[in-house]
C-alpha positions as CSV (number, residue, x, y, z in Angstrom):
1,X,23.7,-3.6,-25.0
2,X,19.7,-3.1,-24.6
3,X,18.1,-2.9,-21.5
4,X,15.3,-5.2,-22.5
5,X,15.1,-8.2,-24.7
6,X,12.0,-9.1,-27.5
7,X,11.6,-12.8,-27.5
8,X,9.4,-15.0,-30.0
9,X,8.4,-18.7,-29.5
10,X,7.8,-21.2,-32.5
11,X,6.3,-24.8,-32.3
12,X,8.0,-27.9,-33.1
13,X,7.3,-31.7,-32.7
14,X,10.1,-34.1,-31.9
15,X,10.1,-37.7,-32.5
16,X,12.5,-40.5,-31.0
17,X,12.0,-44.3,-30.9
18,X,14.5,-44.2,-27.7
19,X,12.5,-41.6,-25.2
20,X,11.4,-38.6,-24.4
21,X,14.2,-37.1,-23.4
22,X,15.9,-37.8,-27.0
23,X,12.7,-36.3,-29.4
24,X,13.4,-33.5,-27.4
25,X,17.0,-33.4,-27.8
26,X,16.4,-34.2,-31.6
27,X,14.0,-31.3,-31.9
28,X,16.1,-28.9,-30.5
29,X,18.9,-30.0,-32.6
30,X,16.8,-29.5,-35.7
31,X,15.5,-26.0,-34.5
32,X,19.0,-24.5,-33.7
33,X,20.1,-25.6,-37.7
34,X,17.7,-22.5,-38.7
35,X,16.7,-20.7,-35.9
36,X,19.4,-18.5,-33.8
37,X,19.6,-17.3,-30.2
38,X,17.7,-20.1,-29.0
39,X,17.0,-19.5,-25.0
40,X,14.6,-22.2,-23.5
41,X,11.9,-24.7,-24.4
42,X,8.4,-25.5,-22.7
43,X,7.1,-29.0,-23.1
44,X,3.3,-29.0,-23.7
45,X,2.2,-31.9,-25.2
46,X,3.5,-35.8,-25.0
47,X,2.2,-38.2,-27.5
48,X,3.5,-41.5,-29.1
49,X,2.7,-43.9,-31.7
50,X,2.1,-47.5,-30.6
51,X,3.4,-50.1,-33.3
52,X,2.3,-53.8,-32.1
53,X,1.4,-53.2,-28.8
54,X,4.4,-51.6,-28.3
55,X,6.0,-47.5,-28.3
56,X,6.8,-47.0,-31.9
57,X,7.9,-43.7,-31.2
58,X,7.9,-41.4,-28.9
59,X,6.5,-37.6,-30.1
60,X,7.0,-34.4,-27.6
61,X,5.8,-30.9,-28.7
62,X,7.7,-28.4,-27.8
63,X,7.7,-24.5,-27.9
64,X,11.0,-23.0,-28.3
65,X,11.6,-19.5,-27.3
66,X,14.7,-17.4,-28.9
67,X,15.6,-13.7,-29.0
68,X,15.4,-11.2,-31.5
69,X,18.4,-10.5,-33.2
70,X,19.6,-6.8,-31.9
71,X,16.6,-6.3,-28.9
């Protein structure tokens, strides 16, 4: 086992019409389909789409950071 770890960070957005809490649940869902050793997730934007005066969706963009395979 390595005494130090090599991380990289991709950007995803997340949708829900529920909350916040669910686009990013749905997003990280989505990420861990193709992307392995996923570690955290940082939160830096929230946006949604308003459909008749109302939240049409809720959209969170997220930054997920994973490990290098092998570091």
């Amino acid at each position: 086992m390595s005494d130090h770890h090599v991380y990289k960070k991709v950007e995803i957005v997340g949708s829900s019409r529920k909350s916040v809490e669910d686009a990013i649940d749905n997003a990280i869902a989505e990420c861990g389909k193709s992307v392995s050793n996923m570690e955290w997730f940082e939160v830096v934007e929230t946006r949604g789409h308003i459909a008749n005066g109302q939240v049409g969706h809720y959209q969170v963009v997220l930054k997920i950071g994973f490990r290098i395979e092998n570091s």
